[in-house]
N, C-alpha and C positions, 0 to 999 in steps of 0.2 A: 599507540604505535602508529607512527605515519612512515608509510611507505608510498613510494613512486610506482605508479604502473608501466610496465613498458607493454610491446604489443603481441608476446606470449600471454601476461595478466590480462588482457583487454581481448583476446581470441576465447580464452579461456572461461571467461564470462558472459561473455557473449553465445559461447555451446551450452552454461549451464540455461541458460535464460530463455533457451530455448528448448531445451529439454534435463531439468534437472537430474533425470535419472541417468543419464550417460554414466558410466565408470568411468574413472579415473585413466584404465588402462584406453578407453573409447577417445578421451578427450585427445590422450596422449599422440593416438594417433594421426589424430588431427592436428595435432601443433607440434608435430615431429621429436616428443618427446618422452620421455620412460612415463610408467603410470604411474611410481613410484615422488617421480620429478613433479608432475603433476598433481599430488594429494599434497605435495610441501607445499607446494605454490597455493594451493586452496587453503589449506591449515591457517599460513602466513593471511591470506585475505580476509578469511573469517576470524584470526586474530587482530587485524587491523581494523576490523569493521565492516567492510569493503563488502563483505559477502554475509548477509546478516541470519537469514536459511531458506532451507530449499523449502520450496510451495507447488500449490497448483495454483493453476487459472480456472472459476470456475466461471462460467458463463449464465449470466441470468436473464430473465425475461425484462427486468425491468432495472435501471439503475438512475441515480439521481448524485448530484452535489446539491447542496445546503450549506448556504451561508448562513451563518446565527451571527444576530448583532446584538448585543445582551443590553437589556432595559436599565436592568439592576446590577451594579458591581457586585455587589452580595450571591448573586447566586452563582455564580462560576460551578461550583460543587454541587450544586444541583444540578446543574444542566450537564456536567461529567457523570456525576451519579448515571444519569436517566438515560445516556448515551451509552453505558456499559449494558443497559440492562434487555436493551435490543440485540437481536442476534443478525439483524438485516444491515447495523452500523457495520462497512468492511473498513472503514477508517476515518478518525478523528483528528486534527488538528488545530491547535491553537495556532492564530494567525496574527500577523501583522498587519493592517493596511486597511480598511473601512468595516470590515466582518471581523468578530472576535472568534468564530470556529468557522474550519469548513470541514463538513462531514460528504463522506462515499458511502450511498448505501444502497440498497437493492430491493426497497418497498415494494409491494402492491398498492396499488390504490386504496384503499383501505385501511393497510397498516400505515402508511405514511399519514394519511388523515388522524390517526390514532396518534401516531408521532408528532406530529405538528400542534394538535391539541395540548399533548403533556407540554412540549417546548411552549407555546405561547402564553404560558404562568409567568416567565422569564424572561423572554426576548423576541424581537420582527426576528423573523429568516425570509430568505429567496432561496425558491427551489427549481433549478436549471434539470431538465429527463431528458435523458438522453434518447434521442431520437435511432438515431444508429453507431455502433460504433468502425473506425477506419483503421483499416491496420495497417501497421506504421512497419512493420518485420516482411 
């Protein structure tokens, strides 16, 4: 389903994104409309894609991207495999452009050395930590 956003959709996501727990009837208020009106519009979006689900942020001491450039065409599923099996991976991606994965994750020192180890059967990576993060809201 592709639908167009106009800028009741785009108010509307912008309240959950900031606070996903808002009601409906909350949102409503905010964009001068029923809470009723506003659960359709949400429905529509998370049928569209648009709104995929509600989360938290959590905030960690440590956090990193990782480039993987893979050695071996063969191992792909291995180095997927080994990326499931961490619970510090907050997200994986296959990539286009000189890196064949970039992963977000939120090591320690220590686990990431552990991490880095299993991956280096497989492929070079570059690991960028984030120093501080800047908020953009």
């Amino acid at each position: 389903m592709n639908i167009e956003l106009d800028p009741i959709d785009l108010k509307i996501i912008e309240l959950l994104k900031q606070d996903s727990r808002l009601s409906h009837k909350q949102i409503g208020q905010r964009v001068h409309r029923t809470g009723q009106a506003v659960g359709a519009r949400i429905a529509q979006l998370m049928d569209a894609g648009i709104i995929k689900n509600y989360t938290i942020a959590l905030q960690y001491e440590h956090k990193q991207f990782i480039q993987l450039f893979m050695n071996d065409q063969q191992a792909f599923i291995e180095v997927e495999h080994l990326v499931k099996q961490y619970e510090q991976v907050d997200e994986c991606f296959k990539i286009l452009g000189n890196a064949c994965y970039m992963i977000v994750s939120h090591f320690n020192p220590a686990q990431l050395n552990d991490f880095i180890e299993q991956l280096s059967k497989w492929c070079r990576y570059s690991v960028e930590t984030v120093m501080r993060e800047i908020a953009t809201t």
